[in-house]
C-alpha positions in Angstrom: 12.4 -22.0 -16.2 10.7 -25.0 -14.3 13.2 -27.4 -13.8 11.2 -29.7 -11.4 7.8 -29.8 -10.1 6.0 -31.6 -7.6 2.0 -32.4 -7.8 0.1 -33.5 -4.6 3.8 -33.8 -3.1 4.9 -36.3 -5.7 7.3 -35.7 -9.1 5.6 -34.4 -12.1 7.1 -33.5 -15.3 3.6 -31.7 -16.5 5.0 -28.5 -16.2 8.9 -29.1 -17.3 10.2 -26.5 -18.9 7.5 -23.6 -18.2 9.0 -20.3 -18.8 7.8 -18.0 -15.7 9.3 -14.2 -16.5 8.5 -11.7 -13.0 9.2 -8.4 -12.4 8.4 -6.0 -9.7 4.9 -5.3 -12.0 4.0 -8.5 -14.0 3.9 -12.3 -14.1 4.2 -13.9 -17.4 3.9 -17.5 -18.0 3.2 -20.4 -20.4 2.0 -23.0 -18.0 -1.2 -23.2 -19.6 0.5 -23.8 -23.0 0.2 -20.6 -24.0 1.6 -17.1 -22.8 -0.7 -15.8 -19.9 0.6 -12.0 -18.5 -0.5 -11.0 -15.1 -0.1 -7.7 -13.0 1.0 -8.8 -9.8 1.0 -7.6 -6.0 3.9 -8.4 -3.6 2.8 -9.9 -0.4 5.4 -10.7 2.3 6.4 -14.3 1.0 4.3 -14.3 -2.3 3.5 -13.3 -5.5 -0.4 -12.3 -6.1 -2.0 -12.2 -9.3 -5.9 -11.6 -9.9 -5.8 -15.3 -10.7 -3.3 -16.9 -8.1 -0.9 -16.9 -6.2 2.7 -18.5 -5.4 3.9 -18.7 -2.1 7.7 -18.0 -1.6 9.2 -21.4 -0.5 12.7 -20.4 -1.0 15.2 -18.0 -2.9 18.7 -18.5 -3.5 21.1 -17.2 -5.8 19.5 -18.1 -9.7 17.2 -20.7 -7.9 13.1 -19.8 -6.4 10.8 -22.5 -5.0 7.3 -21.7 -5.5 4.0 -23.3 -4.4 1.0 -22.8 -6.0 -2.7 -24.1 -6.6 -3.0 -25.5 -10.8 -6.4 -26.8 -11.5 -7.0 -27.5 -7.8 -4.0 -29.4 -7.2 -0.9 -28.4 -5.2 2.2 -27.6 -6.4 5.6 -27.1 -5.7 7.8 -25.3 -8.5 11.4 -25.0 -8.5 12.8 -22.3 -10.8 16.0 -21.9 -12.7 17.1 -18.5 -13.6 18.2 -18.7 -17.5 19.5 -16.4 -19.6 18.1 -15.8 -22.9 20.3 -15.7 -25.7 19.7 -13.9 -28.5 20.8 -15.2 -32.1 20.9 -13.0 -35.4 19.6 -14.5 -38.5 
């Protein structure tokens, strides 16, 4: 999950709360307000997709710092690993 982005190097909240889901074949994301899936390529610090891609700024532990071009603006994602939690009904 997004927990704070940064557009043209300054806070944003745009993107708050984006779910990002990776694994070592696809991206899936709602940053676009819906739920976009991507096959990916690993480069050495990034994650490509046919669309974009996110350089690697930093990984630690449940934390990944991304930075990325949206609608020709920089930006600078820092991502919380979250656990979904599933509820019966």
């Amino acid at each position: 999950m997004v927990i704070e982005a940064h557009r043209n190097n300054r806070p944003t909240q745009t993107v708050n709360g984006a779910i990002f889901s990776i694994s070592n074949q696809e991206l899936q994301h709602n940053l676009y307000g819906a739920d976009s899936t991507y096959a990916i390529t690993w480069g050495k610090e990034a994650i490509l997709t046919s669309v974009s891609s996110y350089t690697i700024e930093s990984q630690q532990d449940s934390m990944l710092v991304l930075f990325t071009t949206l609608q020709e603006y920089p930006f600078r994602l820092s991502l919380k690993k979250i656990d979904f939690i599933q509820t019966e009904e």
